[in-house]
C-alpha positions in Angstrom: 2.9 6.8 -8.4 3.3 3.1 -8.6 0.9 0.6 -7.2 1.8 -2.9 -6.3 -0.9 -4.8 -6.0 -1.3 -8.0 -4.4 -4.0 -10.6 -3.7 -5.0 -9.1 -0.5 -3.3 -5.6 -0.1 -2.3 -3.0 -2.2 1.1 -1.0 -1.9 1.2 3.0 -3.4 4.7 4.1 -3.8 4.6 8.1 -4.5 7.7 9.7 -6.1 9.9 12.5 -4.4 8.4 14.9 -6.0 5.0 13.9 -5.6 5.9 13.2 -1.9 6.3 17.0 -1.9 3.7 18.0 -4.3 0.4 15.6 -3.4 1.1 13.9 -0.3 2.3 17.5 1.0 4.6 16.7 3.2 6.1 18.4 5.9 3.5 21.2 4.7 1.1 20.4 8.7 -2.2 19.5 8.3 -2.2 19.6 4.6 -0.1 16.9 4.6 -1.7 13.6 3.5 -1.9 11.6 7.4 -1.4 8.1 4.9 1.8 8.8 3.7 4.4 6.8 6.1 8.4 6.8 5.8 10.2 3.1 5.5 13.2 1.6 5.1 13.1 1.6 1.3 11.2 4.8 1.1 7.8 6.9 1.2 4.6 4.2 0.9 0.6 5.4 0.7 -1.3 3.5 3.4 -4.4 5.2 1.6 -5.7 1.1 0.7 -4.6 -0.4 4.1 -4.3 1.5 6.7 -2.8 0.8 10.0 -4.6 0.6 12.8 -3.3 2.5 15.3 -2.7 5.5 12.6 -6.6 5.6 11.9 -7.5 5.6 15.2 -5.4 8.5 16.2 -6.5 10.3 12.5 -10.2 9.6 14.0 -8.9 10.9 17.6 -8.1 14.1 15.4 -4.0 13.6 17.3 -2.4 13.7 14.0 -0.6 16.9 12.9 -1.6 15.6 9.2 -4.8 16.0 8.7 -5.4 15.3 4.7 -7.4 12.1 4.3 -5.7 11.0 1.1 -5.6 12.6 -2.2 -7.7 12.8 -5.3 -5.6 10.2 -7.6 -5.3 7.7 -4.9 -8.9 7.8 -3.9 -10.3 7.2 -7.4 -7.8 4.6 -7.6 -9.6 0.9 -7.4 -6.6 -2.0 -6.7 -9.7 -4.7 -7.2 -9.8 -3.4 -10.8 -6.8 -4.4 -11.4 -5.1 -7.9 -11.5 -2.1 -8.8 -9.3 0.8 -6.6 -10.4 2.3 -3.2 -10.8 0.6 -0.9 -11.9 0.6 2.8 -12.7 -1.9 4.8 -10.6 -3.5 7.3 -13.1 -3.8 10.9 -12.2 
């Protein structure tokens, strides 16, 4: 995984295969409810979420039910200084 981070937001970008692997996708609720699909790709959401997301993951009204994964959660963007960054596993 690769970690952009910026002043005020971070930005995870998983590979394909860990896409498959630790975000578990397409796998239900052991799929990781921060991963999101854009334009260029799969992004974490783990460090900012979106609003309406973590109020429907509170609602429980999310098929994905995993609430990030070990490697992104010990993963601290503050630590770090603005840049890219590998996220350690």
């Amino acid at each position: 995984m690769r970690a952009q981070i910026h002043e005020f937001y971070t930005d995870i970008y998983p590979t394909a295969e860990e896409v498959d692997s630790v975000c578990k996708l397409g796998q239900g609720a052991d799929t990781c409810v921060w991963l999101v699909l854009e334009g260029a790709g799969f992004r974490c959401t783990y460090h900012n979420r979106i609003d309406y997301l973590q109020k429907r993951f509170r609602e429980g009204k999310t098929g994905a039910k995993k609430d990030g994964c070990v490697q992104v959660i010990k993963f601290v963007p503050h630590e770090h200084r603005v840049t890219n960054v590998e996220v350690p596993s």
